[in-house]
C-alpha positions as CSV (number, residue, x, y, z in Angstrom):
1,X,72.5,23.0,91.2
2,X,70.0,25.1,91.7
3,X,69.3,28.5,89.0
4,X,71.0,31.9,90.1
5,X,68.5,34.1,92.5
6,X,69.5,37.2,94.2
7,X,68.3,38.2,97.4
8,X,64.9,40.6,97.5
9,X,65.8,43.0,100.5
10,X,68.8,44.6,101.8
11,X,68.4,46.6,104.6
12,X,71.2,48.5,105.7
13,X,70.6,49.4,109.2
14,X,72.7,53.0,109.4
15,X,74.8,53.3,113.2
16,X,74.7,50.2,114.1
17,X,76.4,47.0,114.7
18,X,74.2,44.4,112.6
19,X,72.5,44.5,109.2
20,X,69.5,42.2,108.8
21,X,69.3,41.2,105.7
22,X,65.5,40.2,104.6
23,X,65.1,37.3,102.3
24,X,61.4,35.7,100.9
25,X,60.3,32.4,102.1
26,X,61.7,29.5,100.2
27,X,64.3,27.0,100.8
28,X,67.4,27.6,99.0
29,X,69.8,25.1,98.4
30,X,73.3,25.8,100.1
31,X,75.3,26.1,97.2
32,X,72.6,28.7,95.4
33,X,74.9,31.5,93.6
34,X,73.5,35.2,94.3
35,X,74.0,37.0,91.1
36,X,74.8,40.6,90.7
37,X,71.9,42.7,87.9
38,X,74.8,41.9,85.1
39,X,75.3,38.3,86.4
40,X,78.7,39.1,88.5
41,X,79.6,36.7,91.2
42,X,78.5,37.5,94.5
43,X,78.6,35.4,96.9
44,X,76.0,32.0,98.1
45,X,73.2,32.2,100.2
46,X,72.1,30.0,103.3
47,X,68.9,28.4,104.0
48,X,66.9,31.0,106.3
49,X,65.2,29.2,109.0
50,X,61.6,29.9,109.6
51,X,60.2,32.4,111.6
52,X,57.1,30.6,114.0
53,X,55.8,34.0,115.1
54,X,54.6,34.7,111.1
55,X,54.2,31.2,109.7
56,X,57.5,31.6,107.4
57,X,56.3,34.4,105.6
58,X,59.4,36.6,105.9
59,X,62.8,35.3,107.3
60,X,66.0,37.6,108.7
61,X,69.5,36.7,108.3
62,X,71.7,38.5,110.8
63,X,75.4,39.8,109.7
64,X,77.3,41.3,112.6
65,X,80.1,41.9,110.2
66,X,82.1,45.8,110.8
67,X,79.9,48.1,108.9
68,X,81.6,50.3,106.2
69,X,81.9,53.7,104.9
70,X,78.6,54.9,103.0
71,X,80.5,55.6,99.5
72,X,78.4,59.0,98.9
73,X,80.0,60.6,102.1
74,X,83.3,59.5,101.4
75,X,86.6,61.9,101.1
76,X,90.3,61.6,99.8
77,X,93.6,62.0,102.9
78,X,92.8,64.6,105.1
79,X,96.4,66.0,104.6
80,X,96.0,65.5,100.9
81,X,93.0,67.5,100.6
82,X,94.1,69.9,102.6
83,X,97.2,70.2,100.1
84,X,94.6,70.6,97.4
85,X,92.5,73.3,98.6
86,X,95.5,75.4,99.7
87,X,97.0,74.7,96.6
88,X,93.8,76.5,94.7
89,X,94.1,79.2,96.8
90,X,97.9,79.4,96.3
91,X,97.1,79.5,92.4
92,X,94.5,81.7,92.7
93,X,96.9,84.5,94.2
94,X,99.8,83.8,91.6
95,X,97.2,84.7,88.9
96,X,95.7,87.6,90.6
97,X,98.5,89.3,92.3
98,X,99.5,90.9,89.6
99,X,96.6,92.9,88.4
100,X,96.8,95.7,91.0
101,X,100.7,96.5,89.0
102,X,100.6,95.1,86.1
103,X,99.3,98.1,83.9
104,X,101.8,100.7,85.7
105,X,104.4,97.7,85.1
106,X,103.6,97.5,81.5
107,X,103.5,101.3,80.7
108,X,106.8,101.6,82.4
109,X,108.5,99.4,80.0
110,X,106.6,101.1,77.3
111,X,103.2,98.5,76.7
112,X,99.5,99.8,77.1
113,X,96.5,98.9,79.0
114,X,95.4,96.3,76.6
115,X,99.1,94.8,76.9
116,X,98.4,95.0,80.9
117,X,95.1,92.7,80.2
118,X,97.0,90.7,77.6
119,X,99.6,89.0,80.3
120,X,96.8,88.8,83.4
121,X,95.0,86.7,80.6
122,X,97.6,85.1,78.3
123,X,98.6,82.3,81.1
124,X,95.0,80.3,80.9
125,X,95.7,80.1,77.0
126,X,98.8,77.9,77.4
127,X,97.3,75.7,80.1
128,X,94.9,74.8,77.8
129,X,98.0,74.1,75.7
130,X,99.7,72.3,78.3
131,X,96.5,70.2,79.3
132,X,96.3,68.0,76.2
133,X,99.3,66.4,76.4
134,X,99.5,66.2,80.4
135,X,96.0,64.3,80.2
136,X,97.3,62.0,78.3
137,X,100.6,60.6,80.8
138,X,98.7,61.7,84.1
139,X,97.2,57.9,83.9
140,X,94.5,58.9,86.5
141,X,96.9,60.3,89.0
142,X,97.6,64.1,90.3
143,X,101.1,64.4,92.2
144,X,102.8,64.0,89.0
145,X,101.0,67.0,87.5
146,X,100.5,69.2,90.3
147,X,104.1,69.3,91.4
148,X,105.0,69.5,87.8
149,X,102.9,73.1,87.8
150,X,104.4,74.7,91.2
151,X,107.7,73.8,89.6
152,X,106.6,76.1,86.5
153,X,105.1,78.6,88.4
154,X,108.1,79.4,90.6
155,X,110.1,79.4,87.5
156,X,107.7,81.7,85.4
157,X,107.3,84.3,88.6
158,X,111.4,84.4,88.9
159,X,110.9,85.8,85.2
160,X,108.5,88.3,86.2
161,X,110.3,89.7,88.2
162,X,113.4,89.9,86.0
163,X,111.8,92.0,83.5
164,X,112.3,94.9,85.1
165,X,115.9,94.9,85.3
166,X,116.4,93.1,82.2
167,X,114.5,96.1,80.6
168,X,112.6,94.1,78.3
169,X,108.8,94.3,78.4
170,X,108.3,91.0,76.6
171,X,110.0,88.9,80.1
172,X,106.8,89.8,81.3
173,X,105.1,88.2,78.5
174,X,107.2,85.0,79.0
175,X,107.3,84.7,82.9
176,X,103.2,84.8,82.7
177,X,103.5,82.0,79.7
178,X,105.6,79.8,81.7
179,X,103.5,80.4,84.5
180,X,100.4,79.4,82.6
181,X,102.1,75.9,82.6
182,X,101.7,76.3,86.0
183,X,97.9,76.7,85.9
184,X,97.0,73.7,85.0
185,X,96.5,72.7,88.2
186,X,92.9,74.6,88.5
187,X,91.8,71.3,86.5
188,X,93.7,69.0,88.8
189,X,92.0,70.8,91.6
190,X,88.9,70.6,90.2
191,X,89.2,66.6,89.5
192,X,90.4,65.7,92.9
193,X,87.4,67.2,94.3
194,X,84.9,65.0,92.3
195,X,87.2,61.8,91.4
196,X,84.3,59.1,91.9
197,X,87.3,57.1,93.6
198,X,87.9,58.9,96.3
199,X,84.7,61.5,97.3
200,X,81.1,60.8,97.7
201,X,78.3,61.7,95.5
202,X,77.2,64.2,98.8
203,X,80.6,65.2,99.2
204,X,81.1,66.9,95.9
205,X,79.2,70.4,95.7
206,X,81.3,71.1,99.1
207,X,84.1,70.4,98.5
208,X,84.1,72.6,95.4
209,X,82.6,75.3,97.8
210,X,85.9,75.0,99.3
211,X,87.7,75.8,96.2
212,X,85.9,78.8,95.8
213,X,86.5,80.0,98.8
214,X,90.4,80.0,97.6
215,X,89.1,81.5,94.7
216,X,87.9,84.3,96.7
217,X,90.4,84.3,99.0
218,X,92.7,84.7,95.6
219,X,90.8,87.5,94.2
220,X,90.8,89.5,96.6
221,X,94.1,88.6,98.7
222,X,96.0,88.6,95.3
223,X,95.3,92.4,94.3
224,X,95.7,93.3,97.5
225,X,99.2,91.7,98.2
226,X,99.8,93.2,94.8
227,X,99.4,96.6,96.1
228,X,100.9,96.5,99.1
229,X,104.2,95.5,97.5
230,X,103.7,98.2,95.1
231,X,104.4,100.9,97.9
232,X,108.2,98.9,98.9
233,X,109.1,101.8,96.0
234,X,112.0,101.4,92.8
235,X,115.3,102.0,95.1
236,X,116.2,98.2,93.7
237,X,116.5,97.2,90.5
238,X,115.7,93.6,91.4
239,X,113.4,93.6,94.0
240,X,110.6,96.8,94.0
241,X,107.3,97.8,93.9
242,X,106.5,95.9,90.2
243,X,108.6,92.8,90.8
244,X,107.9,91.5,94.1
245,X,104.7,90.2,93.4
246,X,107.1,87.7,91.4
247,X,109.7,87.0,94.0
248,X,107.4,86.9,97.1
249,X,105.5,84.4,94.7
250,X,108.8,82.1,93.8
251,X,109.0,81.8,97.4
252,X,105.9,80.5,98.2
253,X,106.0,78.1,95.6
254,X,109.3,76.9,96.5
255,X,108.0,76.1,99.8
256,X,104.7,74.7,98.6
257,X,106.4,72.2,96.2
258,X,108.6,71.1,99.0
259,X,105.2,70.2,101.0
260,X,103.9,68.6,98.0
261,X,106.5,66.2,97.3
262,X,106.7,64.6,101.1
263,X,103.0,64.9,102.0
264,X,100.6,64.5,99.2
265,X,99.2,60.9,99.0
266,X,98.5,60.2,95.4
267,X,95.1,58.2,94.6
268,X,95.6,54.4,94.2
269,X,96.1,53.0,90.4
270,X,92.7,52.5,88.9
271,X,91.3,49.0,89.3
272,X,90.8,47.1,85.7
273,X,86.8,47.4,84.8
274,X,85.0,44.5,85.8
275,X,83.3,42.3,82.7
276,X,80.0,40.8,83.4
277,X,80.3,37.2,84.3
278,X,77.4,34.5,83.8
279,X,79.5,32.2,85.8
280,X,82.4,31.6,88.1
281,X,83.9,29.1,89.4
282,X,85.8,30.9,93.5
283,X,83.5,33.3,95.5
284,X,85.5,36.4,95.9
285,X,88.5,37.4,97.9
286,X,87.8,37.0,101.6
287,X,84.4,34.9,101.5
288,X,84.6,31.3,102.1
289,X,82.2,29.0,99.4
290,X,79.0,28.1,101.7
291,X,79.0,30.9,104.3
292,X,76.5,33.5,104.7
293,X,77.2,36.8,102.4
294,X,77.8,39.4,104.5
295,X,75.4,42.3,104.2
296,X,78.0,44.9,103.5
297,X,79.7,42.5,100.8
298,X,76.1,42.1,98.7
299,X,75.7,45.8,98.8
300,X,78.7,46.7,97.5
301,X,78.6,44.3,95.2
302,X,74.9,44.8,93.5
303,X,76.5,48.3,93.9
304,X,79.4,48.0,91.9
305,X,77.3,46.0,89.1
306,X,74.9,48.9,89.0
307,X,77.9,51.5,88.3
308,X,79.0,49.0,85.5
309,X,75.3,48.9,84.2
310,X,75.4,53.1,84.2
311,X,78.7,53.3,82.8
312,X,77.2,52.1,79.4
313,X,74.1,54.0,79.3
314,X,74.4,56.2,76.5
315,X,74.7,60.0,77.1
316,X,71.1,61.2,76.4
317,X,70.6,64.8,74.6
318,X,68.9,66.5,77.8
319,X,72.4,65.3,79.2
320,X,74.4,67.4,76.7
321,X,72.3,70.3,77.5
322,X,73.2,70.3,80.6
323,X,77.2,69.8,79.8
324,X,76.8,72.7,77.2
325,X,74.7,75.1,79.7
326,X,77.6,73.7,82.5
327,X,80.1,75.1,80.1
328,X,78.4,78.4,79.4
329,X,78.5,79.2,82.5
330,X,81.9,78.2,83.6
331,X,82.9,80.4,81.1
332,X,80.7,83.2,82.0
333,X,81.8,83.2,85.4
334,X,85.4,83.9,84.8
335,X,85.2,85.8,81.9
336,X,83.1,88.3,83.9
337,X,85.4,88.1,87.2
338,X,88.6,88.3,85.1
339,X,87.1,91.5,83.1
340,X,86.3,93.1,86.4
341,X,89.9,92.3,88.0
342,X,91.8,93.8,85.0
343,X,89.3,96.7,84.7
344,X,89.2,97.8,87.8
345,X,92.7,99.4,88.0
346,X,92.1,100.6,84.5
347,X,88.9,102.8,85.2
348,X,89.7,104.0,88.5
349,X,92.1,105.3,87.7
350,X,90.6,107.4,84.9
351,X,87.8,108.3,87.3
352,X,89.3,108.4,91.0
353,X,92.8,109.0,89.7
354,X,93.9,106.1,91.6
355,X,97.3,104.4,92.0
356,X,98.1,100.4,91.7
357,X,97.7,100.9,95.9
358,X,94.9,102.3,96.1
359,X,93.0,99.9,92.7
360,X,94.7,97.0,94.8
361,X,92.8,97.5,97.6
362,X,89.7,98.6,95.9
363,X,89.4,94.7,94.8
364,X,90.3,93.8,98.1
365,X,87.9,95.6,99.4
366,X,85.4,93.9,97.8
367,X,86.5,90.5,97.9
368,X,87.1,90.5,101.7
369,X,83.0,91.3,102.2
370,X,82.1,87.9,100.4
371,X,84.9,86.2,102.4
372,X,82.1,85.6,105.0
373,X,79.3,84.8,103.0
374,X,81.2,81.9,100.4
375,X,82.4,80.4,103.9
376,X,78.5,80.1,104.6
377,X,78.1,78.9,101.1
378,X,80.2,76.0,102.5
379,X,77.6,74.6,105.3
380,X,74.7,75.3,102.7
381,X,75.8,73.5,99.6
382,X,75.3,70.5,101.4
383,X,71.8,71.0,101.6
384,X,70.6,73.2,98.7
385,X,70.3,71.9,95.5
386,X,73.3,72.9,92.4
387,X,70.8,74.3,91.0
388,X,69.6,76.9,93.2
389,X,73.1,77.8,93.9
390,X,73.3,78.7,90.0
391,X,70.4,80.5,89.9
392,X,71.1,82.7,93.3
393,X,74.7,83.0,92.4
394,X,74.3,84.2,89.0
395,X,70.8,86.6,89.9
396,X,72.9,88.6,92.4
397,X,75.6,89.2,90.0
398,X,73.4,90.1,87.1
399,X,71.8,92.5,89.9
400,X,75.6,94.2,90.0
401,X,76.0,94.5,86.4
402,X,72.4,96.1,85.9
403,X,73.2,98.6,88.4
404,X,76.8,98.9,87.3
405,X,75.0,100.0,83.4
406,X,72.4,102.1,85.2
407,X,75.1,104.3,86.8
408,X,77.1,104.5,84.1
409,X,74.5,105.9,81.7
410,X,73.3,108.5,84.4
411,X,76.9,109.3,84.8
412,X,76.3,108.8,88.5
413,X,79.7,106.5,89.5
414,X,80.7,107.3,93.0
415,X,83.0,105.2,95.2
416,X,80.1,104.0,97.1
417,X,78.0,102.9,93.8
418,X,81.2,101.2,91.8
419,X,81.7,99.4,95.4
420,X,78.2,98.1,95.6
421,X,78.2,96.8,91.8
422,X,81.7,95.1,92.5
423,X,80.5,92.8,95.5
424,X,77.5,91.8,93.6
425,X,79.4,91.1,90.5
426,X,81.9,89.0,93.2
427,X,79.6,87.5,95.2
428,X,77.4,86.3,92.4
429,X,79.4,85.2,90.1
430,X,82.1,83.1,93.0
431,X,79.2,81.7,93.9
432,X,77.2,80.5,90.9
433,X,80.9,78.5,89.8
434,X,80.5,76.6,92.6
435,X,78.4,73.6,90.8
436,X,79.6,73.8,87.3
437,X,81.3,70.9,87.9
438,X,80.4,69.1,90.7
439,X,76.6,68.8,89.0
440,X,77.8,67.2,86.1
441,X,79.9,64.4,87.9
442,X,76.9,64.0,90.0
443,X,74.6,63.3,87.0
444,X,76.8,61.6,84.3
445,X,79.2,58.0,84.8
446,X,82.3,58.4,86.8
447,X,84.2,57.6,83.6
448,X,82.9,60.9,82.1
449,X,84.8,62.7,85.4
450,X,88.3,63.2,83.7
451,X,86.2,64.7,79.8
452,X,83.7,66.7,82.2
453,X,86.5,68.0,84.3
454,X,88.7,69.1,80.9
455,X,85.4,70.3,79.3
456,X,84.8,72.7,82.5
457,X,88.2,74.1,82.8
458,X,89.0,74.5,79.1
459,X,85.2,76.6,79.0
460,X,87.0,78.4,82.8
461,X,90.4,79.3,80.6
462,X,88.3,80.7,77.8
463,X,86.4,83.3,80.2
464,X,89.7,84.3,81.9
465,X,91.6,85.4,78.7
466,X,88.8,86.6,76.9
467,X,87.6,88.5,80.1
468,X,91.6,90.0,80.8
469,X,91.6,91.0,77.4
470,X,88.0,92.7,77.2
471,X,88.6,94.1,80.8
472,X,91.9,96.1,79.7
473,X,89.9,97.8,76.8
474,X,86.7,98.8,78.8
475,X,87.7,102.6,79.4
476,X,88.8,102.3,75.6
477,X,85.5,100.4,73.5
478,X,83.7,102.6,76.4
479,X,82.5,101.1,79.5
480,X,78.7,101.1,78.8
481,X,79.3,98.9,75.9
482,X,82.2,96.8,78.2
483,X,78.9,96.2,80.6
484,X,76.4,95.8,78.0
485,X,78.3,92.1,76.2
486,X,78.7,90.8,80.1
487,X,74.9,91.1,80.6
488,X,74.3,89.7,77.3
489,X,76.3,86.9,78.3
490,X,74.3,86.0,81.6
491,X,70.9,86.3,79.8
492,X,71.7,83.3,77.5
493,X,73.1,81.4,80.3
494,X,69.6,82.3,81.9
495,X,67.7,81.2,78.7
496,X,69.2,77.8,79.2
497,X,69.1,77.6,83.1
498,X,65.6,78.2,82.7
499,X,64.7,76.1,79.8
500,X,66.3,72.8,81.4
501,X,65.1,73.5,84.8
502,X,64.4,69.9,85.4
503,X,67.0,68.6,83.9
504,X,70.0,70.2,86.3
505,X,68.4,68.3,89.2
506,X,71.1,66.3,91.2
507,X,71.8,65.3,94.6
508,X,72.8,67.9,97.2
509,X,76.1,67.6,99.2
């Protein structure tokens, strides 16, 4: 029998019917074994025939077999991703919609400001909680625990909105805690959109863009929804101005759970990991001992044995630079955007004297005017590098927060000046936590997807409380200084975008 060989050139012919696969000139014996780079089976090669025109010196070998999906474009149910996107943005709302209220809500039952920021922030702390143990009985899967959170958060906003005629300022406390259950789903989103199994390498940075888009649509929608219930007015005990942001809320996710359950198509049950094989005795499934390997068959297969190769290189340190300066700025992101959402209501209304209303649709305001500009983000992640995206994204909002610190030390905050500092900030920073994620599953082995994606939401929780928290005390620890940490923040995150420049180079799409 002749010694294992593995054919020189695949060419995969892209839109059409036949790949030619290119072989050297030799006679191989029929029964020659084509191995895989770790020796896996892959099939056995046919004697090419000759070619007259060039004297033998390159053969082709035609396969007319159906030609398959190229795995970097790939992407999960349609109906299921959909699911999954309007899921983020359903989530995205449940945490925001309270901001607009939920100082006037928590001075009303006798809190403070800091209280306010307290239970806008408190609900990312115990999905960090709940993540630990969910991880561990999820076994790769994401109906389970995604259903499992719009069960809690229709529960925990049924609370909210009992506080108020219970009386009892902590019910606010708890309804946001059981809520935070609910939230961790923002990992589960997160996950599906750069699961290895299911979406493409090029498919990855978009679909994230996508999820940010929610998370605009949440920030902005969410205060603003927030505000208009705010003017329905107290004539109810149960349902008014503070607590319909928790009924309307239960509703939804009533309805969205319902959805869930019949329509989401979970992802299949992982496949065992393939061991390296010198030899075996059957060709695989669906290729009979003798016939020509199809082209698509020996590409997936020297494919498959490359993964395994990459799945036990070593993590190098440039590698956990990158996963640190990932998680620096995940966490810079939403620290800053959460410490804008729960000051806003805060310092307006010490400035403009304005109402939950009118803060409500301040943030609105803002949020609606990068609408347009993260859906364009959408068609231009799949062409501009992570990278870039970072460095635009997080430029623009540093721009914002210089100006915002400029104003306030000449005293000069109008409506128009806070307004322009507030889309920056937005804009910026939505758009900078587009990659965070999506670069490192690029870069690092699929089996690093479900530590990365932990790693990048657990660094995401950490900005939202601390940001809630340092938000509601701006107008108190004054707002110069409030400014002054956030921009201290970003310049570290700069150091380190700057200083592994070449390292954060990944594939676009």
């Amino acid at each position: 029998m002749a010694s294992p060989q593995i054919l020189s050139t695949v060419v995969d012919l892209a839109g059409q019917n036949c790949h030619k696969v290119a072989t050297k000139d030799a006679w191989w014996d029929p029964t020659t074994e084509v191995l895989g780079p770790s020796g896996t089976y892959i099939g056995q090669s046919l004697p090419p025939s000759r070619s007259e025109s060039d004297g033998g010196a390159l053969s082709t070998l035609q396969d007319c077999s159906p030609q398959t999906e190229d795995p970097e474009y790939k992407l999960p149910d349609r109906i299921s991703l959909f699911l999954v996107i309007a899921g983020n943005a359903m989530s995205q709302i449940s945490f925001f919609i309270i901001v607009s209220s939920a100082n006037a809500y928590a001075e009303h039952l006798g809190g403070s400001s800091t209280f306010s920021g307290l239970t806008i922030g408190v609900p990312a702390v115990f999905a960090g909680l709940t993540l630990i143990p969910m991880v561990r009985y999820d076994k790769g899967k994401y109906k389970l625990p995604m259903n499992f959170g719009y069960a809690a958060m229709f529960l925990g906003n049924i609370l909210y909105g009992l506080a108020y005629r219970a009386d009892y300022l902590y019910l606010i406390l708890i309804g946001r805690i059981v809520s935070g259950f609910g939230f961790t789903t923002f990992m589960y989103f997160k996950r599906y959109c750069s699961d290895p199994r299911i979406v493409g390498v090029r498919r990855r940075t978009t679909l994230a863009s996508w999820l940010v888009v929610g998370q605009g649509f949440g920030f902005s929608g969410g205060p603003f929804l927030g505000g208009l219930f705010y003017k329905i007015g107290f004539s109810n005990e149960v349902f008014n101005g503070y607590t319909s942001p928790g009924w309307m809320m239960a509703i939804g996710w009533s309805m969205f759970l319902a959805g869930s359950w019949f329509f989401f198509e979970d992802v299949r049950p992982k496949a065992p990991a393939s061991l390296p094989l010198t030899t075996i005795s059957s060709p695989p499934r669906g290729h009979t001992a003798g016939s020509p390997v199809p082209a698509a068959l020996l590409t997936q297969a020297l494919s498959d044995a490359a993964l395994h190769d990459e799945e036990n290189q070593p993590v190098t340190r440039q590698q956990w630079g990158v996963i640190f300066t990932m998680m620096w700025y995940a966490m810079t992101c939403f620290f800053i955007l959460g410490a804008w959402e729960s000051n806003i209501p805060v310092f307006t209304a010490s400035v403009f004297n304005y109402n939950p209303y009118h803060a409500g649709n301040f943030i609105a305001l803002g949020g609606i005017a990068t609408f347009p500009l993260l859906l364009v983000n959408v068609w231009y992640s799949g062409r501009v590098q992570d990278r870039v995206i970072l460095a635009f994204g997080s430029s623009l909002g540093l721009a914002g927060l210089i100006i915002m610190l400029a104003i306030l030390l000449a005293d000069k905050v109008t409506f128009a000046s806070f307004y322009v500092c507030w889309f920056l900030v937005a804009l910026g920073f939505n758009l900078a936590s587009t990659c965070t994620l999506s670069l490192l599953s690029k870069q690092l082995p699929a089996s690093w997807n479900g530590k990365t994606s932990m790693a990048i939401q657990y660094s995401n929780y950490t900005g939202r409380v601390l940001g809630a928290v340092w938000g509601g005390s701006g107008v108190k620890i004054g707002m110069a200084n409030y400014v002054g940490v956030q921009i201290a923040i970003v310049g570290i995150g700069a150091l380190l975008h700057s200083t592994l420049w070449r390292q954060l180079k990944a594939k676009t799409g």
